[in-house]
C-alpha positions in Angstrom: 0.0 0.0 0.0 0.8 3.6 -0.5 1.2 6.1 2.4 -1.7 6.6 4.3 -2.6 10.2 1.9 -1.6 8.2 -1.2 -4.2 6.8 -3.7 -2.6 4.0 -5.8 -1.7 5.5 -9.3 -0.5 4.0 -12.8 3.1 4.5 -11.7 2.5 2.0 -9.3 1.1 -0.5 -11.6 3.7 0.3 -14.5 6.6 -0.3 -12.0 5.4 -3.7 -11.4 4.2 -4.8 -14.8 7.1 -3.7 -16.5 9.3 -5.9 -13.9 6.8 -8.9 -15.0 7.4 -8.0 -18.6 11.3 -8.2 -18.6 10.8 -11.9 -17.5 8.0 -12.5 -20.4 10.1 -11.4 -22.5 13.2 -13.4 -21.6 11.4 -16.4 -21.1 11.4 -18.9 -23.6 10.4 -22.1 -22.4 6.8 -23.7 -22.8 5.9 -25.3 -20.1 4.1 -23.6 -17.0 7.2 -24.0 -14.9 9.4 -23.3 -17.7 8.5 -19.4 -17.5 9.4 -18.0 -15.6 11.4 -20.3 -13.2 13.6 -17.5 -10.7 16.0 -19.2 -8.4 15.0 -19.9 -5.5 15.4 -16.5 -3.2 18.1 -16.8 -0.9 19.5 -13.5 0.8 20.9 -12.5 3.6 21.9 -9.0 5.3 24.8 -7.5 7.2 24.5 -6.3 10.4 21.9 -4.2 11.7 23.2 -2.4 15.0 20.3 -1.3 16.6 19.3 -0.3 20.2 18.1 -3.1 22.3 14.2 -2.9 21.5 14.8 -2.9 17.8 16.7 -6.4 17.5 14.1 -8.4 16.5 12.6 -5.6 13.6 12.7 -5.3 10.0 13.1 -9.6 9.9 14.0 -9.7 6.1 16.4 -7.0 6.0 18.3 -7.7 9.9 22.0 -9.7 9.8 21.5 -13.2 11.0 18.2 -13.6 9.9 17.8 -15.3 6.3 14.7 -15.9 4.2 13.9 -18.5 1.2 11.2 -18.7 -0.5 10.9 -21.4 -3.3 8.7 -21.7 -6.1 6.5 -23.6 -6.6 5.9 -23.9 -2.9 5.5 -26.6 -0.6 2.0 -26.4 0.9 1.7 -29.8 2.8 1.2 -29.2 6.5 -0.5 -28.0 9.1 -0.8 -24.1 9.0 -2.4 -21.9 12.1 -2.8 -18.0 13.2 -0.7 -17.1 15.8 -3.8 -14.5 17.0 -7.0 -13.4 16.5 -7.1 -11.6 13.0 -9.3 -9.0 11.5 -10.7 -9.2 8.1 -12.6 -6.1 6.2 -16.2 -5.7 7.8 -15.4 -6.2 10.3 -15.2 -9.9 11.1 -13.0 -11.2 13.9 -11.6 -14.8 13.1 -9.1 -17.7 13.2 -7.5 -20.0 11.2 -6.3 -23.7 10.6 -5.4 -24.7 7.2 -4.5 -28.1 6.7 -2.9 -29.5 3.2 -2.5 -33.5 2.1 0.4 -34.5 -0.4 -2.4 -35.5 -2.7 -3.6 -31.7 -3.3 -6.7 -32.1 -1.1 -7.0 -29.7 1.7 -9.3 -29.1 4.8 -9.5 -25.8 6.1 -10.8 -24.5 9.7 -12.1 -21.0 9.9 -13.7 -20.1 13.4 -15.2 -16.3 13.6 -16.1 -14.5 16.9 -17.8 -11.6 18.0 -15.2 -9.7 19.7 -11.6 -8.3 18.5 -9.8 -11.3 21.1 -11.6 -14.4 19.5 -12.4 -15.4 22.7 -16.4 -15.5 22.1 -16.9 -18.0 18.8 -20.2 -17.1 16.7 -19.7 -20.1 14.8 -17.0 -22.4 12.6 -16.8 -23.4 9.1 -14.8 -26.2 8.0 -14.0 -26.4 3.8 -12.9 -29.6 2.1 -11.0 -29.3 -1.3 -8.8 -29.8 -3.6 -5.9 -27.4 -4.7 -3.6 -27.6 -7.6 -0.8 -25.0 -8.6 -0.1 -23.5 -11.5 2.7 -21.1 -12.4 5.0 -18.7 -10.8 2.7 -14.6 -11.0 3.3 -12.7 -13.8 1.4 -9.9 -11.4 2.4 -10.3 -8.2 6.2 -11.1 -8.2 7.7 -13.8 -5.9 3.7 -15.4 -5.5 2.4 -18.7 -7.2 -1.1 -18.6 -8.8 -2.9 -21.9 -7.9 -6.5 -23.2 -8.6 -8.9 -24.7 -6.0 -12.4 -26.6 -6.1 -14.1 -26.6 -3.0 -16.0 -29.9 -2.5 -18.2 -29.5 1.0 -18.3 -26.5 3.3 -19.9 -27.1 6.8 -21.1 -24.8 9.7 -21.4 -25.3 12.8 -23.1 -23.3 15.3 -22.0 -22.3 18.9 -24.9 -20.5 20.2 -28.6 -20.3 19.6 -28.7 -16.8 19.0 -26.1 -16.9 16.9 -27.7 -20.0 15.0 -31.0 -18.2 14.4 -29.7 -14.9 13.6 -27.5 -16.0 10.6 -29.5 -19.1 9.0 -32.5 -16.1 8.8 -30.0 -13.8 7.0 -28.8 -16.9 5.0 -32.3 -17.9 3.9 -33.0 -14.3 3.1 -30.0 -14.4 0.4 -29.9 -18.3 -0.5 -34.0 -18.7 -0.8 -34.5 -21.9 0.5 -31.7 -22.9 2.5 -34.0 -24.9 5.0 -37.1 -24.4 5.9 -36.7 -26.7 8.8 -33.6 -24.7 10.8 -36.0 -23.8 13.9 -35.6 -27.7 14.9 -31.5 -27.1 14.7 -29.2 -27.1 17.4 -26.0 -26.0 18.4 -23.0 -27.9 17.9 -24.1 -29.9 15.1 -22.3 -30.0 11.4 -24.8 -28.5 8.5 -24.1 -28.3 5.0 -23.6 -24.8 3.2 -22.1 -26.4 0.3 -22.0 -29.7 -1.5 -20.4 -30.3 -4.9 -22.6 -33.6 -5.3 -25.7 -31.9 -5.0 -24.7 -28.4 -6.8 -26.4 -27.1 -3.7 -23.7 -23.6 -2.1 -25.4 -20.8 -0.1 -21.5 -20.5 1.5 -21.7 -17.0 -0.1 -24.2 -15.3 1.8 -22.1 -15.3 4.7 -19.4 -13.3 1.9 -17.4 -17.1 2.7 -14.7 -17.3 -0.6 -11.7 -19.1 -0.4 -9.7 -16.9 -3.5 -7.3 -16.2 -1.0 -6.4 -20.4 -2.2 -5.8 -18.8 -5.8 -2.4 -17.1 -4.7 0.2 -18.5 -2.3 3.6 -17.9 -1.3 6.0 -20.1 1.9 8.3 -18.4 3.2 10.9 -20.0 5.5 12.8 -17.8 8.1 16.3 -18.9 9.0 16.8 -17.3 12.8 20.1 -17.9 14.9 20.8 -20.4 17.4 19.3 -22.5 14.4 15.8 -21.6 14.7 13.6 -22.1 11.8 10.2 -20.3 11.2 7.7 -21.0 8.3 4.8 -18.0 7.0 2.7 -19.4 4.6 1.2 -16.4 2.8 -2.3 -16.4 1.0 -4.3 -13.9 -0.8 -5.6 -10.9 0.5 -9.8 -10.1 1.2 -11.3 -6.7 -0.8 -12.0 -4.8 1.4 -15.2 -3.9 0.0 -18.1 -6.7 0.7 -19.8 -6.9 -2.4 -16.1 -7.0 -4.3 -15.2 -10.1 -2.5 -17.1 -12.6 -4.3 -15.2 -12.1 -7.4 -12.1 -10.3 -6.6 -8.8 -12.1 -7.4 -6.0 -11.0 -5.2 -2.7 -9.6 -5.9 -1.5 -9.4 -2.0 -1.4 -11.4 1.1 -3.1 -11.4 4.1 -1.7 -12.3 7.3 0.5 -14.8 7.1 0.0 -18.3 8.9 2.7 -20.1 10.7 3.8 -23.8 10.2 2.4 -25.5 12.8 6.1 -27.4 13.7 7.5 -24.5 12.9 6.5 -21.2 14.2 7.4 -17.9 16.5 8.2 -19.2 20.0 6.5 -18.5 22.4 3.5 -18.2 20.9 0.0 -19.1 23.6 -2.4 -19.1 20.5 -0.7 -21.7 18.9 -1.5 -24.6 20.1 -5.2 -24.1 21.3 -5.7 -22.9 17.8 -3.9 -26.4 16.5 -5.8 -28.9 18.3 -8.9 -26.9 17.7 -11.9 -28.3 15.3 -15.5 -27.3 13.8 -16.9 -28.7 17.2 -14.2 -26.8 19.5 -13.5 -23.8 18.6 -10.1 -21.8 19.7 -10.6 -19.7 22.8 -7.1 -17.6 23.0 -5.8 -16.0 26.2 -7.1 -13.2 27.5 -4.6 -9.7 26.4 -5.2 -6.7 28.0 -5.9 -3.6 25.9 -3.3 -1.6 25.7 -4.0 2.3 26.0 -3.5 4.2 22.7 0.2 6.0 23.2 1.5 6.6 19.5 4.3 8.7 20.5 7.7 7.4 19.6 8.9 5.6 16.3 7.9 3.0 14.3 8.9 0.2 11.9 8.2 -1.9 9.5 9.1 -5.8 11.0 9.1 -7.4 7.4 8.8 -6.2 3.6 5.4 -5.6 3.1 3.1 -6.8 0.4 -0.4 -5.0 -1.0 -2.4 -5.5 -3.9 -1.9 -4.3 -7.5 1.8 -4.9 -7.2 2.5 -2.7 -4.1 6.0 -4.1 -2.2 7.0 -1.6 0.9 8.5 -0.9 4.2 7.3 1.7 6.5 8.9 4.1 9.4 6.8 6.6 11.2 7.3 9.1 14.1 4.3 10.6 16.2 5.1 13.3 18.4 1.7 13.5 21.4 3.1 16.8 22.6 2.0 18.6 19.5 0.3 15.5 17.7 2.1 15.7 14.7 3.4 12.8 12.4 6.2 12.2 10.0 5.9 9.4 7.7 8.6 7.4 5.4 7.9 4.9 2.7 10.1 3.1 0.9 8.7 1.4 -2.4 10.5 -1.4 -4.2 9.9 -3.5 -7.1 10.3 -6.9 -5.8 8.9 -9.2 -2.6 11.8 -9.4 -0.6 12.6 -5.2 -1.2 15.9 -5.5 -2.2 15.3 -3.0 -5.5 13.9 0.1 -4.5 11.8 2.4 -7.1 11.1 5.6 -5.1 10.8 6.7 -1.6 8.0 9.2 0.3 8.5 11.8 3.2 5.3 13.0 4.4 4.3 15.2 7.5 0.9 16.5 9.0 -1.2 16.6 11.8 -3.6 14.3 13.6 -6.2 14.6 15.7 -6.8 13.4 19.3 -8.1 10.0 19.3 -11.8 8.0 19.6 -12.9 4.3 21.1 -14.3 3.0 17.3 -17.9 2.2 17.9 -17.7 0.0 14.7 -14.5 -1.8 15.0 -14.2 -3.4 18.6 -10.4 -2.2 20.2 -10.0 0.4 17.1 -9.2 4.3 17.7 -10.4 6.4 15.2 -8.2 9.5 14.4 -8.2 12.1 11.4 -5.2 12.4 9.9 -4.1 15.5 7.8 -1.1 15.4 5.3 0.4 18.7 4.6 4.1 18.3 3.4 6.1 15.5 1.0 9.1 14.8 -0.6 9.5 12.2 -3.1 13.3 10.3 -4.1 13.3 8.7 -7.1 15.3 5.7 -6.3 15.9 3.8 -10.0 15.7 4.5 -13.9 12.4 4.0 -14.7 10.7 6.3 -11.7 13.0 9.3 -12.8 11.7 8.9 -16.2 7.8 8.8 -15.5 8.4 11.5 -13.1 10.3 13.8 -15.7 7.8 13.0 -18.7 4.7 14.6 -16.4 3.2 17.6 -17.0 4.4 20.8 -15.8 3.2 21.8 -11.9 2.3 18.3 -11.5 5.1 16.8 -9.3 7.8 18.7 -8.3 10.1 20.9 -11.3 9.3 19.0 -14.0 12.3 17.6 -15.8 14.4 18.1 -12.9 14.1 14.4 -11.9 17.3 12.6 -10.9 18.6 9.0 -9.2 18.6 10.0 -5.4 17.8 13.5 -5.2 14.6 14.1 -3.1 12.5 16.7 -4.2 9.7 19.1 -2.3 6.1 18.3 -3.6 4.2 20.3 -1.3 4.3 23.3 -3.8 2.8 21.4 -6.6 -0.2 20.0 -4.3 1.2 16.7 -4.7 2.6 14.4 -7.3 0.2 13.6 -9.8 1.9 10.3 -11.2 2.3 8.8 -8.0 -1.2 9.5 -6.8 -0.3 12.0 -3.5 -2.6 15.0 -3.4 -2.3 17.7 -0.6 -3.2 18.8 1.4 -5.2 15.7 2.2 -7.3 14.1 5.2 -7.8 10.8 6.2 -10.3 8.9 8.8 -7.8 6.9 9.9 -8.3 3.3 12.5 -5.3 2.1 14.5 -5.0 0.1 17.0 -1.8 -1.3 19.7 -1.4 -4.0 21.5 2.0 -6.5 22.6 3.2 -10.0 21.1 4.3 -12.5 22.8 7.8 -11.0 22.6 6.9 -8.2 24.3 7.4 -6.4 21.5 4.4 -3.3 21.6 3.0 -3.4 17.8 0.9 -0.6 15.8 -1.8 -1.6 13.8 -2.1 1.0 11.0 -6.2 1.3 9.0 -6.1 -0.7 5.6 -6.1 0.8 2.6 -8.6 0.3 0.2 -8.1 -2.3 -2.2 -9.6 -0.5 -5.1 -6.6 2.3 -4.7 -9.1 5.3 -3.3 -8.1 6.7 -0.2 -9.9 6.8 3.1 -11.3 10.4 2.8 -14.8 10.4 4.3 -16.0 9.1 7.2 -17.8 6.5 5.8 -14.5 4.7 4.0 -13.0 4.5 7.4 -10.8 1.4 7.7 -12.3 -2.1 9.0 -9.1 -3.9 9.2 -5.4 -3.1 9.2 -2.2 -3.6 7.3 0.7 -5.8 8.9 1.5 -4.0 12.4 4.8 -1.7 12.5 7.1 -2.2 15.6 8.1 0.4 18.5 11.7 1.0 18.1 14.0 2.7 20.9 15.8 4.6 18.7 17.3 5.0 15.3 19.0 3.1 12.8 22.6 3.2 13.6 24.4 1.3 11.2 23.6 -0.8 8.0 25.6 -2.9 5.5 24.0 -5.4 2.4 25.6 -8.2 1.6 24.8 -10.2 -1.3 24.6 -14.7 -0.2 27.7 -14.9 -2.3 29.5 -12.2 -0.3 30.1 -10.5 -3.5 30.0 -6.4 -2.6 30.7 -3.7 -4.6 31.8 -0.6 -3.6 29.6 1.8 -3.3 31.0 5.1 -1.7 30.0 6.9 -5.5 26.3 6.4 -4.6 26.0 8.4 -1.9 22.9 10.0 -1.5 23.1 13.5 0.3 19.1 14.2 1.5 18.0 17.1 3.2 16.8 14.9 7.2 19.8 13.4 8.5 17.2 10.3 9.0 16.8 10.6 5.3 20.3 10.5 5.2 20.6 7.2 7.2 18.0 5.2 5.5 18.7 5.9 1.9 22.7 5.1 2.3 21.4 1.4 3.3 18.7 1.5 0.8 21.3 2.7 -2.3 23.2 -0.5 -1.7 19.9 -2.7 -2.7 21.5 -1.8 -6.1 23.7 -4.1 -6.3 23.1 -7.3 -8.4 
């Protein structure tokens, strides 16, 4: 996703079709697997020095820590949440995916009524079958895959519950059953069946396309940990979009059931959990909303229409003010960045969200940005737009940052100002102790959140509280093969700026 004032723009899209373009074009086998085939991605980094709470952020880009991702992936396993997620709507819900070496798959999803899954409304189980295709010529680093479902179940926990949603399904999917008042809770009844032709599983909005796009991860930690994410497509955040949308991002990523974050108290309820006993996770304590301090980005973010990011922010309570850093890059693992954002502003005191259970809802203004273009192809969309557009026009260079405040934005990359948002965040602590920041969602259509009413539901992966700055960073390609790079300097007018971008400028090298 774009920064939080940003609307996604046909910069954005061009950025990340031309990348899938080069490999059409260089491809020449025939076969699905043939084209294209990249290696597998193996990468590592230098060392990060940080202060203490930061050791365990930015996880793709911190020394010791390495990351593969093969395709096609390896999907056989048992895959869980590690916490209660939140899904556009809102809807508050777990899962437990589980996938057979002979493609089929059974898959757990247990929903709840409050933001700590610790009420369940009611479970559905899915039995199916899944075969993948090829590597994304969209979304880079993903594999497209297609899925049948065979029989969807549901399963009950409550009697309110029961009778409130089988009289909102019978009002969509005209006769469901006209027998449900003799139902009770705890029993398995059938939404879908692929023998009868009989499916009302979408008038609860139940799809599985998140099946159509996948992507394992496997994270390499010292002391010879291992961690494995497996990533599946992302929900619209728009209700009446979902039935047909085809996703181009993730969601939250589930965890290999052997193999995930220690400690982690979710895990294993959520494991031997089934349609009949639903997860009940720990109770957390809400944490009080205290955005002051900085922010980061724990992993390389991912968001539909070929979006790949990391994020920094600093909040400042005294005078609640914001300043904002994005870093855009072309690839999944961000290791080839395309251009970077500053943006500062003002936000408002925050609200409980009467919609969206443990949400704060804040206005957020955006009155200043600067924009680096960071490769080839940005300064040359960026120079071929119209005058008092984005910046001085056909002024563009590699690394220099430029003020767009005085042009009201940058047309080409979508950023307007000044610009408001209605913005939903949320905090809370893993089970590091780490304190995370969930951030509002952006909408998946590219619009920005700029009435009320478009006010997040859900939120994008949660930034980290760091103790202080970046201190030091070196890239090392697997191979150990480093150029040096003391010519490409960048000089930036924040000595932050200054910091991040001489780390970022060595993602150049091959």
């Amino acid at each position: 996703m774009l920064p939080p004032f940003a609307t996604l723009s046909e910069l954005t899209h061009c950025l990340g079709i031309l990348s899938s373009l080069c490999v059409l074009i260089t491809a020449s086998g025939s076969k699905l697997w043939e084209v294209p085939m990249p290696k597998p991605e193996h990468y590592s980094t230098g060392k990060l020095q940080w202060e203490h709470q930061c050791q365990y952020q930015l996880r793709h880009l911190q020394g010791g820590a390495r990351i593969t991702a093969l395709i096609p992936p390896r999907l056989e396993g048992h895959w869980i949440s590690t916490g209660c997620e939140i899904r556009p709507g809102p809807e508050f819900l777990t899962r437990s995916y589980i996938f057979y070496s002979n493609r089929l798959f059974k898959a757990y999803q247990f929903y709840y009524t409050d933001n700590r899954c610790r009420q369940p409304l009611y479970s559905i189980v899915i039995k199916g079958k899944i075969r993948l295709r090829q590597a994304s010529w969209i979304t880079r680093g993903a594999t497209e895959a297609d899925y049948h479902l065979h029989k969807v179940g549901i399963v009950f926990h409550s009697e309110a519950a029961m009778n409130t949603t089988v009289m909102h399904i019978n009002q969509i999917c005209k006769g469901f059953t006209s027998h449900w008042q003799s139902w009770v809770p705890g029993t398995v009844y059938e939404l879908l069946s692929s023998k009868t032709g009989r499916d009302c599983s979408r008038a609860l909005g139940l799809v599985m396309h998140e099946l159509s796009l996948v992507r394992v991860e496997k994270h390499y930690h010292q002391q010879g940990r291992v961690v494995e994410e497996l990533f599946l497509g992302d929900v619209h955040t728009e209700w009446a979009e979902r039935m047909h949308y085809r996703p181009t991002g993730y969601q939250r990523p589930l965890q290999s059931a052997m193999h995930h974050v220690h400690p982690c108290p979710s895990c294993g309820i959520i494991y031997r959990s089934d349609e009949h006993h639903p997860p009940v996770l720990p109770l957390k304590p809400e944490l009080p909303m205290r955005l002051s301090g900085k922010w980061v980005s724990s992993q390389c973010e991912v968001r539909p229409a070929v979006l790949f990011l990391t994020r920094y922010f600093i909040f400042h309570d005294s005078n609640r003010t914001w300043d904002g850093y994005y870093y855009h890059y072309s690839d999944a693992v961000c290791k080839q960045p395309t251009f970077s954002v500053y943006a500062s502003g003002r936000y408002s005191r925050g609200i409980p969200s009467s919609r969206v259970l443990g949400g704060t809802e804040l206005i957020f203004k955006v009155t200043h940005a600067k924009v680096t273009a960071m490769d080839h192809a940005t300064v040359l969309l960026l120079n071929s737009s119209s005058a008092d557009t984005c910046g001085e026009s056909g002024s563009w260079t590699v690394g220099i940052e430029q003020d767009i405040t005085k042009t009201n934005g940058c047309v080409p990359l979508g950023i307007k100002l000044p610009h408001t948002e209605y913005e939903l965040f949320r905090t809370e602590e893993d089970s590091l102790g780490r304190q995370l920041l969930f951030i509002g969602e952006r909408p998946t259509d590219g619009s920005s959140p700029d009435r009320p009413e478009k006010r997040p539901t859900s939120y994008q992966p949660p930034l980290v509280k760091c103790a202080g700055v970046i201190e030091v960073f070196s890239r090392h390609s697997t191979d150990n093969n480093v150029e040096n790079t003391s010519s490409r300097n960048i000089v930036l007018n924040s000595s932050f700026m200054a910091l991040m971008f001489s780390f970022m400028v060595l993602y150049f090298l091959a």
